[in-house]
N, CA and C of each residue as an Amber inpcrd file, in Angstrom:
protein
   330
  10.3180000 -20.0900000  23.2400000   9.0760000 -20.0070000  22.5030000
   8.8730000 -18.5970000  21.9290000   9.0410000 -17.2460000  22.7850000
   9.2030000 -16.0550000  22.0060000  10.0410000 -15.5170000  21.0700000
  11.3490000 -16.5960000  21.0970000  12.0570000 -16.5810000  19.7230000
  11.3620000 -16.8840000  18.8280000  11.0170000 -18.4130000  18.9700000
  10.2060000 -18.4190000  17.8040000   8.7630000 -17.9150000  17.2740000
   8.4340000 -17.1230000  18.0150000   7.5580000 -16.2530000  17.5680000
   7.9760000 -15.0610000  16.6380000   8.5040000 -14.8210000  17.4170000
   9.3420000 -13.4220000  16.8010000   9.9740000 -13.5890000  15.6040000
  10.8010000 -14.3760000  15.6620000  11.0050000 -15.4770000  14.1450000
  10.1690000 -15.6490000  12.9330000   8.8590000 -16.6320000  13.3360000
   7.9440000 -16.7030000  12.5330000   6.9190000 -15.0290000  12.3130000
   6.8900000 -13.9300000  13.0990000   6.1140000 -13.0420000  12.6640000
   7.3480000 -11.9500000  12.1490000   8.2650000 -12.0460000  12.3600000
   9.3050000 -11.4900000  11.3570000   9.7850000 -11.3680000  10.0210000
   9.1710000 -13.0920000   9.5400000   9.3740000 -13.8920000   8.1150000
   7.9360000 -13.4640000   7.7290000   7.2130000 -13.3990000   8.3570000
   5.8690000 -13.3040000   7.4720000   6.2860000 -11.5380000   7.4820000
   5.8530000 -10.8430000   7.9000000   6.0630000  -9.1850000   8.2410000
   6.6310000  -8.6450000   6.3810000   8.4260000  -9.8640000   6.8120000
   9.1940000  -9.2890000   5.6210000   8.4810000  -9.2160000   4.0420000
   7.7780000 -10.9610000   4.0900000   7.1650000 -11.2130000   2.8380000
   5.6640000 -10.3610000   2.5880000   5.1090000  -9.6760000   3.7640000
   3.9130000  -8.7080000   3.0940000   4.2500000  -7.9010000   2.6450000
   5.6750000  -7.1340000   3.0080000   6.5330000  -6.2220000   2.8020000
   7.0140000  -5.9760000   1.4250000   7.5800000  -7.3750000   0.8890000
   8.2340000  -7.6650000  -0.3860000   6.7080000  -7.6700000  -1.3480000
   5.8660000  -8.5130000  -0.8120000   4.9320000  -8.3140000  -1.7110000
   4.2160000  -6.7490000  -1.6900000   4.1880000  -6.2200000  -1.1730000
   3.4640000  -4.7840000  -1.1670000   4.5000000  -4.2090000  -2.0580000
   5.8630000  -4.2370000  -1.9690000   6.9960000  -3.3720000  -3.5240000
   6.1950000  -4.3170000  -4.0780000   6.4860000  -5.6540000  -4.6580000
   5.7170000  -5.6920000  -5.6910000   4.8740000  -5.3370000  -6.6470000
   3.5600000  -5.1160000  -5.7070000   2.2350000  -4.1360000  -6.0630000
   3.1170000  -3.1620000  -5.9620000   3.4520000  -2.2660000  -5.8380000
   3.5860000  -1.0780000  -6.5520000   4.5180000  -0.9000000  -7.6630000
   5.2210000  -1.5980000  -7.5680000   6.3200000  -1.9870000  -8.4120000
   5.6330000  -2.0560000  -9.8220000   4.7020000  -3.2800000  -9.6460000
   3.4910000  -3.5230000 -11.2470000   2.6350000  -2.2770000 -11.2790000
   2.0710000  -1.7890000 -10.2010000   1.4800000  -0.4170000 -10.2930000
   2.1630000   0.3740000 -11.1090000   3.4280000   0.6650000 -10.5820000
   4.4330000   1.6350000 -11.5500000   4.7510000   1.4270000 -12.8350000
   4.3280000   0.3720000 -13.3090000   5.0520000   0.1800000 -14.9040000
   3.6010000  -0.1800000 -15.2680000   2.9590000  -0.7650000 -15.0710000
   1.1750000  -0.7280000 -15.7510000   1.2160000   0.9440000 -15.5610000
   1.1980000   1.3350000 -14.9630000   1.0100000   3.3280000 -15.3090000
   1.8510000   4.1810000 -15.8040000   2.9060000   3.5870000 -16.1280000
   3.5430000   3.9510000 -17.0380000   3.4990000   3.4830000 -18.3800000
   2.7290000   2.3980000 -18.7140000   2.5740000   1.7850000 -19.7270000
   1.5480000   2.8450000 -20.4560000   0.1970000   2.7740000 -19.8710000
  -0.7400000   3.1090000 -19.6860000  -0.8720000   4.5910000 -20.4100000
  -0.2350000   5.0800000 -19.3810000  -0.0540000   6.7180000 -19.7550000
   0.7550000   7.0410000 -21.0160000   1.7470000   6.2080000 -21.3140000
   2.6040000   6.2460000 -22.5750000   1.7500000   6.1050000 -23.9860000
   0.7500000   4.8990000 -23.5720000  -0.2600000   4.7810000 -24.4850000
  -1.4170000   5.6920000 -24.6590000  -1.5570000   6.3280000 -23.6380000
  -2.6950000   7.2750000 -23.6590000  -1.8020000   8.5860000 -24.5970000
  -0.6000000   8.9860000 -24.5780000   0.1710000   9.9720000 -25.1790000
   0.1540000  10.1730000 -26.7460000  -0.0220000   8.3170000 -26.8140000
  -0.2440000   7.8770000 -28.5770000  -1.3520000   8.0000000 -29.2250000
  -2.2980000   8.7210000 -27.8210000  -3.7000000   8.4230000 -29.0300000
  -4.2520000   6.8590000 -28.8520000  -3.5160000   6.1260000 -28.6460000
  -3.5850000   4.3040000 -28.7930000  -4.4150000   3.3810000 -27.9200000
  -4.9840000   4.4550000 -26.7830000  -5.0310000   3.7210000 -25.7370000
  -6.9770000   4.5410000 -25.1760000  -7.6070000   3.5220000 -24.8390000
  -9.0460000   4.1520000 -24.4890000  -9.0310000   4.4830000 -23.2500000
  -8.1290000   4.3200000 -22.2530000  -8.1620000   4.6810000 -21.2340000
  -7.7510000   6.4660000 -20.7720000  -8.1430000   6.4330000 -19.7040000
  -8.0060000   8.1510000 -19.8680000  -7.4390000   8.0420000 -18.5020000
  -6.8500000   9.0730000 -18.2300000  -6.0660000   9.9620000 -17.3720000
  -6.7550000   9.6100000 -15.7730000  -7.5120000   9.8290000 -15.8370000
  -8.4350000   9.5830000 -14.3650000  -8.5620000   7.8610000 -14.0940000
  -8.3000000   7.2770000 -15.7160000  -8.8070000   5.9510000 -14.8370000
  -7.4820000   5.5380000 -15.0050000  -6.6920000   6.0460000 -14.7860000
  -4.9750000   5.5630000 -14.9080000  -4.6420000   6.0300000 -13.0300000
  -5.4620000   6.9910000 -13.0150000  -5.1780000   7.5690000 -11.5300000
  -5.5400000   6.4750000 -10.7700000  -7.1150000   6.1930000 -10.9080000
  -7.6230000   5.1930000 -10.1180000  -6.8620000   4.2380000 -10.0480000
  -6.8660000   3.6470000 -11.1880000  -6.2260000   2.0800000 -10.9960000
  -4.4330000   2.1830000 -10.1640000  -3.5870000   3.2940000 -10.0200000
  -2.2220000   3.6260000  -9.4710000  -3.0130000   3.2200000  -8.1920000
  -4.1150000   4.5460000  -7.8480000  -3.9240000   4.8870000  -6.3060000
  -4.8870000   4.0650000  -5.8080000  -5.5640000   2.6340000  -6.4640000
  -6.3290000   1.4650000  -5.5620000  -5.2470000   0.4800000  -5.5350000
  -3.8410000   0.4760000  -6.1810000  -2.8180000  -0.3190000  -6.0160000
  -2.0210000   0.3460000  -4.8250000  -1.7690000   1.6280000  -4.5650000
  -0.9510000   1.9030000  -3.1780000  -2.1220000   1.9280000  -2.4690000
  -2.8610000   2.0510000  -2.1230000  -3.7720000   1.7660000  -0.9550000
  -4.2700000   0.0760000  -0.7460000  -4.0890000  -1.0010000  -1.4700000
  -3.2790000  -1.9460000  -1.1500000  -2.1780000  -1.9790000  -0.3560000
  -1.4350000  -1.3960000  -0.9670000  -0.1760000  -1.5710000  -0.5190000
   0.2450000  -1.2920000   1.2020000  -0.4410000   0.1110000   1.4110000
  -0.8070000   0.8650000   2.3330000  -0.7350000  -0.1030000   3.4050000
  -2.4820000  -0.4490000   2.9650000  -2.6960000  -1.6450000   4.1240000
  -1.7050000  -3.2660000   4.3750000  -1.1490000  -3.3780000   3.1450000
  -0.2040000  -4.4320000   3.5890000   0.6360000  -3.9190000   4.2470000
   1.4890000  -3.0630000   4.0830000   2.5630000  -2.8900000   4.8920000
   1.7990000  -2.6010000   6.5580000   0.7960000  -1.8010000   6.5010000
  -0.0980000  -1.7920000   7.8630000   0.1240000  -2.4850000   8.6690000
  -0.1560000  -4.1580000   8.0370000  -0.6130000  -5.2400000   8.5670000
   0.9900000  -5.6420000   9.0520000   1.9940000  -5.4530000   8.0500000
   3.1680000  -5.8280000   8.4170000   3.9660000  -5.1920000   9.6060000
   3.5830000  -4.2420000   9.7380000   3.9200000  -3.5100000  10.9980000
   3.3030000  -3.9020000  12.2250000   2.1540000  -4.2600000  12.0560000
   1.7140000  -4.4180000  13.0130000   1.9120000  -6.4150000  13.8070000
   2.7930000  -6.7200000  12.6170000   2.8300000  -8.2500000  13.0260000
   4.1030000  -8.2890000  13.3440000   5.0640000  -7.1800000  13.0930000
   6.5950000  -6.2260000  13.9440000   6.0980000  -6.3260000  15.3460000
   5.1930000  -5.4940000  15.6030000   5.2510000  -5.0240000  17.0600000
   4.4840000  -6.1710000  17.8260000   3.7820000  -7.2600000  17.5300000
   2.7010000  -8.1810000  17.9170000   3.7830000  -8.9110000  19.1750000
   4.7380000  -9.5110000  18.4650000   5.4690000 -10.2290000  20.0200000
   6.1960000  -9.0470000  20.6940000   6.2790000  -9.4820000  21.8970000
   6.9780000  -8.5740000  23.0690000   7.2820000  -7.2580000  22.7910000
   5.9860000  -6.4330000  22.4950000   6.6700000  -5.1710000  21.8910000
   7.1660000  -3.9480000  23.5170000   7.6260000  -3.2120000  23.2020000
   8.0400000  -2.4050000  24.0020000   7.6010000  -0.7340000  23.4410000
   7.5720000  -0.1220000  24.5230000   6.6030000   1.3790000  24.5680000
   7.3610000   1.7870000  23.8410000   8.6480000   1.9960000  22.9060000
   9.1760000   2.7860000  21.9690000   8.5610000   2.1440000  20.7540000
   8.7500000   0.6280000  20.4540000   7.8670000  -0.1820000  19.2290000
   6.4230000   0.4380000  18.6780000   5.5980000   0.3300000  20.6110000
   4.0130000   0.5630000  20.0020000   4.2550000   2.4190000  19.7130000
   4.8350000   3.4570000  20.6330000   4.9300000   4.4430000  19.7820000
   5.4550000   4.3150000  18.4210000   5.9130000   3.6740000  18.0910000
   6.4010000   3.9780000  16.6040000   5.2780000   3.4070000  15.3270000
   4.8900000   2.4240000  16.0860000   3.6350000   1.4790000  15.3450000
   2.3650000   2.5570000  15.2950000   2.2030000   3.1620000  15.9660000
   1.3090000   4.5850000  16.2300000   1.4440000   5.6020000  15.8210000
   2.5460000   6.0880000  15.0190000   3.0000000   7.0660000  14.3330000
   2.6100000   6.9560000  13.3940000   2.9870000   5.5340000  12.9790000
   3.0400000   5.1020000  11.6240000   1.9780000   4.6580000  11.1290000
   0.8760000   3.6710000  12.2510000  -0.6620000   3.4650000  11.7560000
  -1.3330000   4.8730000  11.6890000  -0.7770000   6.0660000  12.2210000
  -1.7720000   6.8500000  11.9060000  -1.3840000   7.6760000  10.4950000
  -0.3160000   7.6140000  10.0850000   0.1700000   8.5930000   9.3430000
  -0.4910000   7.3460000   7.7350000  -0.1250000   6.0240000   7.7710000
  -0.6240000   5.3440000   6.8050000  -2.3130000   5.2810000   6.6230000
  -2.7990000   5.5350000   8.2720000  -4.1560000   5.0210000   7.6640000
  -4.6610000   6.7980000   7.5560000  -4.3100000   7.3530000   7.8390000
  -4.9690000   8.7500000   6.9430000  -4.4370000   8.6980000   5.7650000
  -3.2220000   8.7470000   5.2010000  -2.9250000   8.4900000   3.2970000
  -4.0500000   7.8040000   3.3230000  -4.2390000   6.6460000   3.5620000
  -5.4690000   5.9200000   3.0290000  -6.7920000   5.9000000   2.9890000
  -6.9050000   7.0560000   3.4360000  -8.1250000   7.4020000   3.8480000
  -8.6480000   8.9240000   2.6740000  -7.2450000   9.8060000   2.7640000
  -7.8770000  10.4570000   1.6730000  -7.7210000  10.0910000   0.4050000
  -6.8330000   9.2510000   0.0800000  -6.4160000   8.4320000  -1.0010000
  -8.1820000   7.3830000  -1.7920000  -8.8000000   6.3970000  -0.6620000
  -9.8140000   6.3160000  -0.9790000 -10.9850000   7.1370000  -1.0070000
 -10.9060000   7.6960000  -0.5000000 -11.7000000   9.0720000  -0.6410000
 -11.4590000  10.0710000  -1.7890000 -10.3060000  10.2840000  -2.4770000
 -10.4370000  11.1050000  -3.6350000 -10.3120000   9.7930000  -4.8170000
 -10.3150000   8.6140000  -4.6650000 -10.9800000   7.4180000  -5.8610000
 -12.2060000   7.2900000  -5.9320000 -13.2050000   7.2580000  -4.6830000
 -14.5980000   7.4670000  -4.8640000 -15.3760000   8.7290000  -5.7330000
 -14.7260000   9.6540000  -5.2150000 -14.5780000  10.8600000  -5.7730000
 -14.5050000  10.7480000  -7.4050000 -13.5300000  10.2930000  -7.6920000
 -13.1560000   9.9480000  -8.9750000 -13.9920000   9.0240000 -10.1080000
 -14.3940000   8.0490000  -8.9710000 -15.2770000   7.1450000  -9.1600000
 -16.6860000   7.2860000 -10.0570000 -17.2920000   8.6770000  -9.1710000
 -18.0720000   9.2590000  -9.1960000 -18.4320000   9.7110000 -10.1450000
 -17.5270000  10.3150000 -10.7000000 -18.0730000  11.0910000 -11.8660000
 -17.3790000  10.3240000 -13.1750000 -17.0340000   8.8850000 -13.0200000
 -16.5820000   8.3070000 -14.3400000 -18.2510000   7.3740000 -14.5790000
């Protein structure tokens, strides 16, 4: 039965995973689009709201992979797993933290 746990939260883990490149993946070429057009003159968007819209797509992302890690360590984890899951929730959820915090910021004064 913990095979197949481990199994089934392994397959899901991978696919939040794949979908989080995704999002950034479209993040990366919508802001590159974006910004190319802003270069032309062509484009009404400005610089700050090219920022925003990048860095509310990796802080998505952020938290998916979060979640994916944390559905890694969910069956039978072992004290090297949850240290590592702890490294890593803390090091992701501060990016994400000043990350939404300098979009509000940003927010702010658009």
């Amino acid at each position: 039965m913990e095979e197949i746990a481990k199994y089934i939260t392994t397959t899901i883990s991978q696919a939040v995973e794949i979908l989080a490149a995704i999002i950034i993946g479209g993040a990366v070429i919508r802001t590159l689009y974006n910004y190319f057009s802003l270069l032309r003159s062509s484009s009404r968007i400005t610089n700050e709201q090219i920022r925003v819209n990048f860095g509310s797509s990796v802080a998505v992302s952020l938290e998916l992979l979060l979640g994916a890690d944390v559905l890694v360590t969910a069956v039978a984890p072992g004290w090297s797993d949850i240290g590592k899951l702890a490294a890593i929730a803390g090091i992701r959820t501060l990016l994400n933290y000043f990350l939404e915090r300098e979009l509000k910021q940003m927010h702010s004064k658009a």
